[in-house]
Jmol script that loads the backbone (N, CA, C; Angstrom):
load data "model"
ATOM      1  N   UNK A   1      -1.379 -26.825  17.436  1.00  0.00           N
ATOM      2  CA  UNK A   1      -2.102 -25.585  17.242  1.00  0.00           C
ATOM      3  C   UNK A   1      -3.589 -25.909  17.201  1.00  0.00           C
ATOM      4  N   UNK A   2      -4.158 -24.827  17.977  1.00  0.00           N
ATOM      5  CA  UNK A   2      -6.129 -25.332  17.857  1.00  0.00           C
ATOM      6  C   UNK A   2      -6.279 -24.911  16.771  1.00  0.00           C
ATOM      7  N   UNK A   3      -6.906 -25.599  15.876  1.00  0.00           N
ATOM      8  CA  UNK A   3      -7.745 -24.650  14.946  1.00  0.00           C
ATOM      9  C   UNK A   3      -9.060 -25.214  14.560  1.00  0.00           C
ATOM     10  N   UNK A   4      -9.781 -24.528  14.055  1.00  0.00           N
ATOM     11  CA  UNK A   4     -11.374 -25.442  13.187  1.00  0.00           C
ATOM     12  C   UNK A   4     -10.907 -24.944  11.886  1.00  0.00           C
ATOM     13  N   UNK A   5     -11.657 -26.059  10.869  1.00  0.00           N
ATOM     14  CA  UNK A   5     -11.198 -25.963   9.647  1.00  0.00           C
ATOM     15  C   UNK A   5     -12.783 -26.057   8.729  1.00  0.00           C
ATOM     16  N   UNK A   6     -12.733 -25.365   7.864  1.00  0.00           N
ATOM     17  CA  UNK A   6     -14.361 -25.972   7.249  1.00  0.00           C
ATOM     18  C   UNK A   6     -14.420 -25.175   5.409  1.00  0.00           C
ATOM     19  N   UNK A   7     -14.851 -25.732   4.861  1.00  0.00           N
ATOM     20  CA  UNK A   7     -15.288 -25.399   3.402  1.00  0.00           C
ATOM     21  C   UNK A   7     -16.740 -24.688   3.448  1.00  0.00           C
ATOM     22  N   UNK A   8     -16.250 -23.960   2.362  1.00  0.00           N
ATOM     23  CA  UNK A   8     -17.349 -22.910   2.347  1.00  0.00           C
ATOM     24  C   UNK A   8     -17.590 -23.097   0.761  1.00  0.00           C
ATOM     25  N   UNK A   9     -17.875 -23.693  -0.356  1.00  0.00           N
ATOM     26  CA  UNK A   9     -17.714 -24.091  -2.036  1.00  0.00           C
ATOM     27  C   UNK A   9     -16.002 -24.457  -2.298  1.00  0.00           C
ATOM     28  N   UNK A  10     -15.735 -23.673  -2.620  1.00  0.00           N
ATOM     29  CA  UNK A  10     -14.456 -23.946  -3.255  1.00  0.00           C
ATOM     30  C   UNK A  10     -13.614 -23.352  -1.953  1.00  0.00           C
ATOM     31  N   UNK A  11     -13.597 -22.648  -0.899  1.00  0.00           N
ATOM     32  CA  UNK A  11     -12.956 -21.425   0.002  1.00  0.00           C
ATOM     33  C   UNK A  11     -13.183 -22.504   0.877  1.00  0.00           C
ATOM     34  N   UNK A  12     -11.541 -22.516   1.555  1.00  0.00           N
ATOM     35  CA  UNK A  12     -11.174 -23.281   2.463  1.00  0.00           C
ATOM     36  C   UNK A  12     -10.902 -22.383   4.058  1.00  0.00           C
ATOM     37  N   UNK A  13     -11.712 -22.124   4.814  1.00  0.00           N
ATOM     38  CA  UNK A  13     -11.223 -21.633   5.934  1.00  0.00           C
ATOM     39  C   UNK A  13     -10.489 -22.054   7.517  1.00  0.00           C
ATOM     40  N   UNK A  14      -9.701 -21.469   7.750  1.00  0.00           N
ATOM     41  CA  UNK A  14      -8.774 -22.102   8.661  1.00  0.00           C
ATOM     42  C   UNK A  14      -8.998 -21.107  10.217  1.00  0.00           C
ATOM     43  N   UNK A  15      -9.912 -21.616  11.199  1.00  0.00           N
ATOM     44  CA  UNK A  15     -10.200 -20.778  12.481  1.00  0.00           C
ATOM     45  C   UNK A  15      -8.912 -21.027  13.662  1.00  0.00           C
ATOM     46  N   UNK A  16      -8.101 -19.622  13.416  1.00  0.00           N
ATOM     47  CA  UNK A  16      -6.942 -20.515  14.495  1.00  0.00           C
ATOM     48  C   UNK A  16      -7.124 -19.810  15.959  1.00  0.00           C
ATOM     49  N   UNK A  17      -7.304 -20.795  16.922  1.00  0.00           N
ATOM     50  CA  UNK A  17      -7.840 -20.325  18.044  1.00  0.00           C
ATOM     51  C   UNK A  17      -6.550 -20.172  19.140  1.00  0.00           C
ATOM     52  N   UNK A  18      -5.323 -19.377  18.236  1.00  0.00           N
ATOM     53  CA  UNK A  18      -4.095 -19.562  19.336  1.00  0.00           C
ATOM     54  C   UNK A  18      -3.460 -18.808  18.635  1.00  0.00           C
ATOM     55  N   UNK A  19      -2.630 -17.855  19.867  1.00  0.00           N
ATOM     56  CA  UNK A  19      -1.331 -16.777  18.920  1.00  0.00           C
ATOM     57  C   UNK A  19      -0.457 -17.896  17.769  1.00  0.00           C
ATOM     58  N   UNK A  20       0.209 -17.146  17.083  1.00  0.00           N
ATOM     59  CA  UNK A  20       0.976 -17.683  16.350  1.00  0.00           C
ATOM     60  C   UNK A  20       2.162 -17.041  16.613  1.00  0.00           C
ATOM     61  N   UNK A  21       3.178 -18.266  16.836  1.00  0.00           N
ATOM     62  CA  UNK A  21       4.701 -17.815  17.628  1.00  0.00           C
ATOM     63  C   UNK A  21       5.572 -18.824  17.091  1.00  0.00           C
ATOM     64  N   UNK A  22       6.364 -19.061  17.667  1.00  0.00           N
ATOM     65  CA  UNK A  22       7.697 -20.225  16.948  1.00  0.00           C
ATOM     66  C   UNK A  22       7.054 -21.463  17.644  1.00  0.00           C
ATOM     67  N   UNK A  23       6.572 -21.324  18.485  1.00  0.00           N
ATOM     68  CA  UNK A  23       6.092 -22.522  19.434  1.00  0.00           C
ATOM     69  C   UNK A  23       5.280 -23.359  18.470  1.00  0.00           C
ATOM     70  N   UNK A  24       4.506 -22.713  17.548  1.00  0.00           N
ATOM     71  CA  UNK A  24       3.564 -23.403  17.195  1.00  0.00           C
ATOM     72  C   UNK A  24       3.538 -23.670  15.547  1.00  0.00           C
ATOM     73  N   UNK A  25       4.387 -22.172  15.114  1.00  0.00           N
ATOM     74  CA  UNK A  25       4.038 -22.090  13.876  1.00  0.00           C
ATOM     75  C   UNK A  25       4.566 -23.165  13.046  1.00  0.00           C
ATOM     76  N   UNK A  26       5.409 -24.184  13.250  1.00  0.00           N
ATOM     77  CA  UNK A  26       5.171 -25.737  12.299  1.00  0.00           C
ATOM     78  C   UNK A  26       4.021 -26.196  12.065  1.00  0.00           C
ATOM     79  N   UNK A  27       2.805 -25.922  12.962  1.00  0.00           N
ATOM     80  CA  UNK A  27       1.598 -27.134  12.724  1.00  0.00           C
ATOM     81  C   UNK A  27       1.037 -25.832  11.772  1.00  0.00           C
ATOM     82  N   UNK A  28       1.162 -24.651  11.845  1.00  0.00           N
ATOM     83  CA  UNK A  28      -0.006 -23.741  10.891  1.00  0.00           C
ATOM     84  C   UNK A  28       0.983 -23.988   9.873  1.00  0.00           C
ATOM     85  N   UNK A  29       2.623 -24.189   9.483  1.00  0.00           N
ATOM     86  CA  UNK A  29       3.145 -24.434   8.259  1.00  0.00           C
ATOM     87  C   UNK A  29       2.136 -25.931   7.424  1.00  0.00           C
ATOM     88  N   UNK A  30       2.423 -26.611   8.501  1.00  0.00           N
ATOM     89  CA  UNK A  30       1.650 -27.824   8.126  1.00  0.00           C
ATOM     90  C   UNK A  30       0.491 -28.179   7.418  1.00  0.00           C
ATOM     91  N   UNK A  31      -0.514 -27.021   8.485  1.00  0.00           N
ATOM     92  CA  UNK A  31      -1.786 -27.111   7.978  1.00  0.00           C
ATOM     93  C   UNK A  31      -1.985 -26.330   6.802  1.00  0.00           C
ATOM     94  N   UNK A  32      -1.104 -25.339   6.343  1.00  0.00           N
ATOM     95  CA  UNK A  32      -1.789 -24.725   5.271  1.00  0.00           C
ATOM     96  C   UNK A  32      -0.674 -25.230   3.900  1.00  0.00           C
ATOM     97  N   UNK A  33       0.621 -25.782   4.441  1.00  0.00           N
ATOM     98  CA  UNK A  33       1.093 -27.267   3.422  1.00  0.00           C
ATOM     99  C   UNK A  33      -0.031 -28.200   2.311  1.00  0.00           C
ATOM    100  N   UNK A  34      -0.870 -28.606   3.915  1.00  0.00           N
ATOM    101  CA  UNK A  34      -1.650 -29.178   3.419  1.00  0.00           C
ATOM    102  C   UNK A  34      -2.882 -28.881   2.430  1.00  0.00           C
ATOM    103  N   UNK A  35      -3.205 -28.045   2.594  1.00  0.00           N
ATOM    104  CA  UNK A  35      -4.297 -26.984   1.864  1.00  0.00           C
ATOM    105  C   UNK A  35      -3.130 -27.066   0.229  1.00  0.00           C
ATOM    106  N   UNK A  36      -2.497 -26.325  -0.187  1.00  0.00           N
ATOM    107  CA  UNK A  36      -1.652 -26.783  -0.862  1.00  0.00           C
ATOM    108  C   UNK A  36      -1.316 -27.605  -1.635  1.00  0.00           C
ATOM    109  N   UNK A  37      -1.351 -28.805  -0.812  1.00  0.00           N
ATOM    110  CA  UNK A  37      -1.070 -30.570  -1.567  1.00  0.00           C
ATOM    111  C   UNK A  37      -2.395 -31.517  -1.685  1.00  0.00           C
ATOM    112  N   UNK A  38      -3.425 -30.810  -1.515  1.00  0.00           N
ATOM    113  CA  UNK A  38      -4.451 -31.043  -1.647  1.00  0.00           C
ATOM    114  C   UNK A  38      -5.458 -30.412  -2.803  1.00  0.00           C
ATOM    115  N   UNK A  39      -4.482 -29.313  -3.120  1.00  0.00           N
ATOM    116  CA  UNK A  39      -5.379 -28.484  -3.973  1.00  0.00           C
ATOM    117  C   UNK A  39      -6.189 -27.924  -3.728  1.00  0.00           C
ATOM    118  N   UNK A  40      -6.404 -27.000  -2.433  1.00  0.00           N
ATOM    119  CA  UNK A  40      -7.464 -25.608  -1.932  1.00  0.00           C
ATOM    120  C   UNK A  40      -6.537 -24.911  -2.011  1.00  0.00           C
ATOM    121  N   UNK A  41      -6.664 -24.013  -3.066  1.00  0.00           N
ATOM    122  CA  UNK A  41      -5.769 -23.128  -3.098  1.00  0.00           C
ATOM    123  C   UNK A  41      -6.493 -21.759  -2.297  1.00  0.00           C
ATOM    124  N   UNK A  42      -7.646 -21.630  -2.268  1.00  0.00           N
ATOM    125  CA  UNK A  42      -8.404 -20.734  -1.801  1.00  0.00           C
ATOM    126  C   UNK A  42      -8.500 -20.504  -0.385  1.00  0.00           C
ATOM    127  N   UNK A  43      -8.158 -19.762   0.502  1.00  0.00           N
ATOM    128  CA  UNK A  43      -8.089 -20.189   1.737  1.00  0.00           C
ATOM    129  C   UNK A  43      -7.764 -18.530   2.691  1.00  0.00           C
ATOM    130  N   UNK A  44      -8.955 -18.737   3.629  1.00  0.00           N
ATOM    131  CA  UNK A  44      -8.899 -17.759   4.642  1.00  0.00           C
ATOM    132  C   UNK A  44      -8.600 -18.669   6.081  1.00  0.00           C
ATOM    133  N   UNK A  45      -7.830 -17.369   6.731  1.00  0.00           N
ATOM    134  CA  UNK A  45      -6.979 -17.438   7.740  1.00  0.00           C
ATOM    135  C   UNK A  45      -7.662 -16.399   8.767  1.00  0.00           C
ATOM    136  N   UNK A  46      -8.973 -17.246   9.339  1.00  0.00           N
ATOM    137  CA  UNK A  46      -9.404 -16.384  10.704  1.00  0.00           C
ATOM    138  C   UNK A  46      -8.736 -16.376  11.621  1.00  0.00           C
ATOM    139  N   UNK A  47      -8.330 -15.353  11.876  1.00  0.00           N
ATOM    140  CA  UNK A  47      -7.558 -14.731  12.703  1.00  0.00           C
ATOM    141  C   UNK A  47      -8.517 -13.752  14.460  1.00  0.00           C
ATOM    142  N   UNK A  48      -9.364 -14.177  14.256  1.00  0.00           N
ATOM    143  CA  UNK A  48     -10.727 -13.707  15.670  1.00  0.00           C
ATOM    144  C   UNK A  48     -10.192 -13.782  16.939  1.00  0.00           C
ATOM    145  N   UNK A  49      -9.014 -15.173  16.882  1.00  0.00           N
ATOM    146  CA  UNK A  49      -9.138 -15.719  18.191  1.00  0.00           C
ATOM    147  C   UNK A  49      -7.596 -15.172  18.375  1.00  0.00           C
ATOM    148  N   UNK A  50      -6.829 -14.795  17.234  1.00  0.00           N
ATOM    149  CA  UNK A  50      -5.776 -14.676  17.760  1.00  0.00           C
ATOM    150  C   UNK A  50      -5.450 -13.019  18.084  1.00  0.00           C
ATOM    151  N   UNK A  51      -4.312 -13.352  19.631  1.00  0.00           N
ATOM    152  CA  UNK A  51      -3.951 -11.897  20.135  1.00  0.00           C
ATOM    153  C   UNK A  51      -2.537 -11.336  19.882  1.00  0.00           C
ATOM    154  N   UNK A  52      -2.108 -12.321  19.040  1.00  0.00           N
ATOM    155  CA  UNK A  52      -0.069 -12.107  18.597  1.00  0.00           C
ATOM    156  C   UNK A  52       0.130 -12.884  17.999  1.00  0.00           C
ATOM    157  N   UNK A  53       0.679 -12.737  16.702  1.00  0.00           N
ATOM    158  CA  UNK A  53       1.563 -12.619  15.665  1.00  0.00           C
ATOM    159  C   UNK A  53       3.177 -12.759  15.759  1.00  0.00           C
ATOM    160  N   UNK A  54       4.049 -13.845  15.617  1.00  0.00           N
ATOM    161  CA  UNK A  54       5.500 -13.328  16.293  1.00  0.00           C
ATOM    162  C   UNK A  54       6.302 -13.411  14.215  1.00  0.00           C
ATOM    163  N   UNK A  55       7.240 -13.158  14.295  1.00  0.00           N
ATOM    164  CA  UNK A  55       7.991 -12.499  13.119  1.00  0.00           C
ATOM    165  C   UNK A  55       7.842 -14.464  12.428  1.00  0.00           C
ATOM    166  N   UNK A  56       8.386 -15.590  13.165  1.00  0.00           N
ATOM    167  CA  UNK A  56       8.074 -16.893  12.446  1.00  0.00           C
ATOM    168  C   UNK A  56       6.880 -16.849  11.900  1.00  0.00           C
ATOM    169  N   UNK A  57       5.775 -16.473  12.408  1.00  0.00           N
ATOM    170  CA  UNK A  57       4.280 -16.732  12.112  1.00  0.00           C
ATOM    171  C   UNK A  57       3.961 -15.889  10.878  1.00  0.00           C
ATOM    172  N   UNK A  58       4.759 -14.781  10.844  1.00  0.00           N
ATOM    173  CA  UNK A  58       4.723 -14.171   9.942  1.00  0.00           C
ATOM    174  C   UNK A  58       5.271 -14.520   8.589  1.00  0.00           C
ATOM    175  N   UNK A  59       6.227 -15.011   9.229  1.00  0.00           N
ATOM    176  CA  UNK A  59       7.335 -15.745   7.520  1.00  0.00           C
ATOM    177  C   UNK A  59       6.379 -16.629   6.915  1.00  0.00           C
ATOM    178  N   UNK A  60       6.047 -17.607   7.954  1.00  0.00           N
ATOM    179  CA  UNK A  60       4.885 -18.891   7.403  1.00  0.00           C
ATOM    180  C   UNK A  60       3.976 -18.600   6.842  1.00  0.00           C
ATOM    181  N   UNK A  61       3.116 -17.511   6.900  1.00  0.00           N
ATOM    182  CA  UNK A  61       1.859 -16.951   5.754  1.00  0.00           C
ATOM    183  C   UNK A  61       2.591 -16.386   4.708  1.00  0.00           C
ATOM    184  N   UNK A  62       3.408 -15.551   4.781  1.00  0.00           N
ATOM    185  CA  UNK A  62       4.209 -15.125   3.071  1.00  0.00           C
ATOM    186  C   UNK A  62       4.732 -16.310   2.861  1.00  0.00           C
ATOM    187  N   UNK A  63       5.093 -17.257   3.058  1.00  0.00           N
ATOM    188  CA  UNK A  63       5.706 -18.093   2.610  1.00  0.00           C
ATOM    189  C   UNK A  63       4.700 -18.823   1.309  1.00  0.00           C
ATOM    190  N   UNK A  64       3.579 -19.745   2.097  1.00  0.00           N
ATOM    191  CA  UNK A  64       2.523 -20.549   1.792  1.00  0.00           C
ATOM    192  C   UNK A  64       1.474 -19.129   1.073  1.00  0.00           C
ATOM    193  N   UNK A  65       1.649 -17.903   1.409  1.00  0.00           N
ATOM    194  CA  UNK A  65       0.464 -16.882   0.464  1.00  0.00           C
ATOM    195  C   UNK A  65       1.373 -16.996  -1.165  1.00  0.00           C
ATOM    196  N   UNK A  66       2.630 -17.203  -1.207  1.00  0.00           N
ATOM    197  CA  UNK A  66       3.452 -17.264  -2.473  1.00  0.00           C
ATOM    198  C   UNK A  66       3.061 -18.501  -3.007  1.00  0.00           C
ATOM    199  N   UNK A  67       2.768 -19.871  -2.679  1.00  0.00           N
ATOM    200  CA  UNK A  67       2.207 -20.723  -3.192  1.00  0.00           C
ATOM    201  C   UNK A  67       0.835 -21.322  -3.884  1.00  0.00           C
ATOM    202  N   UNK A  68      -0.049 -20.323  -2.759  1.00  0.00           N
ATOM    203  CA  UNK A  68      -1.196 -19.947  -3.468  1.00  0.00           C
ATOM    204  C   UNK A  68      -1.368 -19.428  -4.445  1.00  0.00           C
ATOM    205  N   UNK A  69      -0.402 -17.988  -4.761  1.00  0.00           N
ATOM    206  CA  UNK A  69      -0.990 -17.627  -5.857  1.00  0.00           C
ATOM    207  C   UNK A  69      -0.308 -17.885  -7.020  1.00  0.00           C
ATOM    208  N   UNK A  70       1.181 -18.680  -6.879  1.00  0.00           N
ATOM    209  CA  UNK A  70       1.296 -19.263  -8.330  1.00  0.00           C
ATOM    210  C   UNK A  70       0.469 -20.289  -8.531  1.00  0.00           C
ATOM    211  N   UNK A  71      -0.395 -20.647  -7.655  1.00  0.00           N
ATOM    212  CA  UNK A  71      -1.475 -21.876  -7.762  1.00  0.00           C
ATOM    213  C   UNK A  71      -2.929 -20.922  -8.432  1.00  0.00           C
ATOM    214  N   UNK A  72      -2.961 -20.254  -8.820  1.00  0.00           N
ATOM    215  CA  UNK A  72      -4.047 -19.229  -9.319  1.00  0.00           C
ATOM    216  C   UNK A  72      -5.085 -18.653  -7.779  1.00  0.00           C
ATOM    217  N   UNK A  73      -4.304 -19.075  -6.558  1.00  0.00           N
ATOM    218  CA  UNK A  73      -5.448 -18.892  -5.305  1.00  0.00           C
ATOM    219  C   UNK A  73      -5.117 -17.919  -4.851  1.00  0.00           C
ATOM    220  N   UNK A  74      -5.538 -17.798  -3.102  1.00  0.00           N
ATOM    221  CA  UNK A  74      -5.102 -16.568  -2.508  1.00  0.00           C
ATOM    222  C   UNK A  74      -4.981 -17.294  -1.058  1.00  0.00           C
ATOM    223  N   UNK A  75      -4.640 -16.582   0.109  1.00  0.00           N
ATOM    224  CA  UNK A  75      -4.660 -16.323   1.258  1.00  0.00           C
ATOM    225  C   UNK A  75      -4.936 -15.400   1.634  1.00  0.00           C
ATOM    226  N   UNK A  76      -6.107 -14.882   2.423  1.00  0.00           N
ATOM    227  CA  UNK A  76      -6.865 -13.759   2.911  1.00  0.00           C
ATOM    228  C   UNK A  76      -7.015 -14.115   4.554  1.00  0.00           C
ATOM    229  N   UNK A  77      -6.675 -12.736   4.876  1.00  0.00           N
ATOM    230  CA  UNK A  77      -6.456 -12.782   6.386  1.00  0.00           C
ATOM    231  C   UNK A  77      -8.038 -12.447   6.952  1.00  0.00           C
ATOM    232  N   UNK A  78      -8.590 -12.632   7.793  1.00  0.00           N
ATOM    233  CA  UNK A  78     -10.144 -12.261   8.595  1.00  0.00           C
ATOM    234  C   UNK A  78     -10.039 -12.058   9.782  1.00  0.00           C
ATOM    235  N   UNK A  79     -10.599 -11.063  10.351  1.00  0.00           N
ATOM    236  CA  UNK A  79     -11.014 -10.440  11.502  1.00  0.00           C
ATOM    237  C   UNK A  79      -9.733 -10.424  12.745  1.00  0.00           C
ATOM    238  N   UNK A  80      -9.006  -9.986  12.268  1.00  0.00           N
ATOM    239  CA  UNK A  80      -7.388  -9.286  13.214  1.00  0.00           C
ATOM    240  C   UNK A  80      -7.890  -8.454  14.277  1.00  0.00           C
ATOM    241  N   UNK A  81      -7.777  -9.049  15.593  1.00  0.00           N
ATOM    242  CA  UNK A  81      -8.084  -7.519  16.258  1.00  0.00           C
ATOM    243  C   UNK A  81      -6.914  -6.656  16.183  1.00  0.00           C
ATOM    244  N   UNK A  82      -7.158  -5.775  16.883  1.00  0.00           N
ATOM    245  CA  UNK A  82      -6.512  -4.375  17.050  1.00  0.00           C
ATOM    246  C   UNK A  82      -4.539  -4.124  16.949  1.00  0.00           C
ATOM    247  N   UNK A  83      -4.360  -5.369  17.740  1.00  0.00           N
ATOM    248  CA  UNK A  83      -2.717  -5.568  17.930  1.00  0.00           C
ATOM    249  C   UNK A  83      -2.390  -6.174  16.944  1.00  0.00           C
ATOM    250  N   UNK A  84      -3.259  -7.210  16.353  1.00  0.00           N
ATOM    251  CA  UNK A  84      -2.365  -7.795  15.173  1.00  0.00           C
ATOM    252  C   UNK A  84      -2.720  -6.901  13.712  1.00  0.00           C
ATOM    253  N   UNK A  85      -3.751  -6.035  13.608  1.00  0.00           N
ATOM    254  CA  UNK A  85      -3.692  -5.479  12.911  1.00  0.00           C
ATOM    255  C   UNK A  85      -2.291  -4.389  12.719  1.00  0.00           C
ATOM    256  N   UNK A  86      -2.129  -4.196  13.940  1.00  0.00           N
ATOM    257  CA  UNK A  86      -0.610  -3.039  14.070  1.00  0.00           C
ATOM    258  C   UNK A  86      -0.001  -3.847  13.704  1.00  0.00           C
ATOM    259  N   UNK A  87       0.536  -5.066  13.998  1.00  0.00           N
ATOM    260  CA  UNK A  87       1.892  -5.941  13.670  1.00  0.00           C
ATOM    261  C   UNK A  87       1.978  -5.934  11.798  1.00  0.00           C
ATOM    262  N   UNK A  88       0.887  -6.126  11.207  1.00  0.00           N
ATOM    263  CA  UNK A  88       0.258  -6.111   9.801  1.00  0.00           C
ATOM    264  C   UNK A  88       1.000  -4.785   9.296  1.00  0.00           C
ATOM    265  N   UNK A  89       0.386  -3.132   9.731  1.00  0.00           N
ATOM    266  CA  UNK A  89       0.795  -2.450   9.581  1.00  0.00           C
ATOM    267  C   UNK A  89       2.291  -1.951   9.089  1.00  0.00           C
ATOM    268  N   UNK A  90       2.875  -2.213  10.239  1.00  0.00           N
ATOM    269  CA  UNK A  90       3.861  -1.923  10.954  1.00  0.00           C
ATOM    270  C   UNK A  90       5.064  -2.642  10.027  1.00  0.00           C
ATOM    271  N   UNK A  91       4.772  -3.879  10.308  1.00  0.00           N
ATOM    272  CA  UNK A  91       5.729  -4.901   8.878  1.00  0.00           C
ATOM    273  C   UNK A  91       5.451  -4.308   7.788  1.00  0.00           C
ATOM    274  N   UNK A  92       4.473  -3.233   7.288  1.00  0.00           N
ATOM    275  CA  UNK A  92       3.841  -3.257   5.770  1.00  0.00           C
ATOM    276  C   UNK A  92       3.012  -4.450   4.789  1.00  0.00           C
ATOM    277  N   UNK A  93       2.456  -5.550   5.879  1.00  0.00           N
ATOM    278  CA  UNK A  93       2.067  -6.791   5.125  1.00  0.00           C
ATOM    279  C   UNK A  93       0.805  -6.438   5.054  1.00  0.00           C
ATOM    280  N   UNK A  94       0.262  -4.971   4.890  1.00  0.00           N
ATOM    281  CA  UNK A  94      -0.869  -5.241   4.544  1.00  0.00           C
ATOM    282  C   UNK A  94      -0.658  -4.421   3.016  1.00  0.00           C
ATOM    283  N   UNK A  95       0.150  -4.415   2.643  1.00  0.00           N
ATOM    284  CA  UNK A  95       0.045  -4.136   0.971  1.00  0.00           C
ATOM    285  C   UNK A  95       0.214  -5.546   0.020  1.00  0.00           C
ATOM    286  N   UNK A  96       0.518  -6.542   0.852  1.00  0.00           N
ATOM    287  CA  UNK A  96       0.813  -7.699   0.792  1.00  0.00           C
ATOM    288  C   UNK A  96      -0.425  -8.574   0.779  1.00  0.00           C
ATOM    289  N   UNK A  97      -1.183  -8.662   2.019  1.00  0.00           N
ATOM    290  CA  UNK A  97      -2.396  -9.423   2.143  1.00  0.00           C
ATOM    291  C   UNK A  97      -3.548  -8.850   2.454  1.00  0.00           C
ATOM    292  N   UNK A  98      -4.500  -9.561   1.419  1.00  0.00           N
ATOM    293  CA  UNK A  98      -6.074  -8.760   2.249  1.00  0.00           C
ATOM    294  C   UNK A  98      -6.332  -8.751   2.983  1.00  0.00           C
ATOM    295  N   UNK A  99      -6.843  -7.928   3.998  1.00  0.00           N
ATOM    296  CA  UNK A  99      -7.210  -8.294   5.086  1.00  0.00           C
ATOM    297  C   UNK A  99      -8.494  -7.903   5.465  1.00  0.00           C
ATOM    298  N   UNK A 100      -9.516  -8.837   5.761  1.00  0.00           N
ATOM    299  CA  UNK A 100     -11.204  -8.701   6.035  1.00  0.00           C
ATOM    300  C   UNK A 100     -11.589  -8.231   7.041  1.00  0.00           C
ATOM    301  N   UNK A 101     -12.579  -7.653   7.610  1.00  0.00           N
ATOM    302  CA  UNK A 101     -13.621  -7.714   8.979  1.00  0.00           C
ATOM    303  C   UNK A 101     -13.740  -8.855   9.141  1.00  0.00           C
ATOM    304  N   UNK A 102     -14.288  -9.614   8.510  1.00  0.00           N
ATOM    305  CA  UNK A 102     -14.770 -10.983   8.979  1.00  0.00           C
ATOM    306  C   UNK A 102     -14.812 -11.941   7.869  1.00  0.00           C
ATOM    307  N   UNK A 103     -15.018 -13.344   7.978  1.00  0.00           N
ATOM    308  CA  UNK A 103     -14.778 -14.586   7.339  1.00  0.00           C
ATOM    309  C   UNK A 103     -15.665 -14.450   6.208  1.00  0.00           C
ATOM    310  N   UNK A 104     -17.079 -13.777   6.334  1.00  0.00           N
ATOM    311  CA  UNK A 104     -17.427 -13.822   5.262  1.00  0.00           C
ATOM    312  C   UNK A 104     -17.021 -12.634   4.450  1.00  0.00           C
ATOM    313  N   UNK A 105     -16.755 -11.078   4.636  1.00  0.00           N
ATOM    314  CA  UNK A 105     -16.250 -10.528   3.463  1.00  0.00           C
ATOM    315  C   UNK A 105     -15.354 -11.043   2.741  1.00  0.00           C
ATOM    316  N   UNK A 106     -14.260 -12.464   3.557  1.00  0.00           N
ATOM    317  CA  UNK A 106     -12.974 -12.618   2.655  1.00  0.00           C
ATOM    318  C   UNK A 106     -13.505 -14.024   1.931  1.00  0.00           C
ATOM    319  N   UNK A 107     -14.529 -14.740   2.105  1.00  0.00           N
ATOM    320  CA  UNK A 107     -15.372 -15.854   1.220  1.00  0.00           C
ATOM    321  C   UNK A 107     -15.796 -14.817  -0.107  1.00  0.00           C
ATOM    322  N   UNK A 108     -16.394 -14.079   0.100  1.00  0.00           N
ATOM    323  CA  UNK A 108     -17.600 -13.510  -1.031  1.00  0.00           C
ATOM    324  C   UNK A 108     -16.895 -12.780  -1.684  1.00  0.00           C
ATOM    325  N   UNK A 109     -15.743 -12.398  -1.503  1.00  0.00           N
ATOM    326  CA  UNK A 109     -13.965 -11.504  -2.235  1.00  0.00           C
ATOM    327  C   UNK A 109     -13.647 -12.807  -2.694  1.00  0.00           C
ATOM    328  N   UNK A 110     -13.413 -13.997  -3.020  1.00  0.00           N
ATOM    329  CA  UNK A 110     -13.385 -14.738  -4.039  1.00  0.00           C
ATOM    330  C   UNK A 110     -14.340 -15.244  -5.037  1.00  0.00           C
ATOM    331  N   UNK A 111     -15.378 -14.956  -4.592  1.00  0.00           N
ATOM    332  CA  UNK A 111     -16.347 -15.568  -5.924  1.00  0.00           C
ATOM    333  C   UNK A 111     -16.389 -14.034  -7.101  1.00  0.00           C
TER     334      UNK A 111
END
end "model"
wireframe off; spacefill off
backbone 0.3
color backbone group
């Protein structure tokens, strides 16, 4: 999976530059595993680059957003275009996860 990864203080952000599907979604389990076992519990999931969402990709963020927050953190979603915002919808995961305009409203929503 492409992604860029970078710290922002304590807010760990994750730029994934590829749909998320079964194809892939082990390495985003992975990467945000890792976030996790590392102790960033804080962590946005730019979402800019991506154009689909498949139902695995979906399990894998509720999965790892449940670990965050018995870890006192969060997972915050950023800048969904248009289709994955429907997929969000549509499942009801947005009563579930925040979801930002962009990387920095979901940084400055944790401090």
């Amino acid at each position: 999976m492409d992604s860029i990864q970078e710290n922002r203080g304590d807010v760990h952000i994750i730029s994934i530059k590829t749909d998320i599907i079964a194809d892939n979604v082990s390495e985003l389990k992975k990467i945000l595993g890792d976030m996790v076992s590392t102790s960033r519990f804080n962590v946005v999931l730019d979402m800019s680059a991506v154009n689909y969402i498949d139902s695995s990709g979906l399990a894998a963020i509720i999965l790892k957003l449940k670990e965050f927050r018995k870890n006192k953190g969060d997972l915050r979603i950023a800048a969904v275009n248009d289709s994955v915002k429907t997929i969000f919808d549509v499942t009801f995961l947005t009563s579930l996860f925040k979801i930002y305009p962009n990387v920095d409203e979901a940084c400055k929503d944790f401090n």
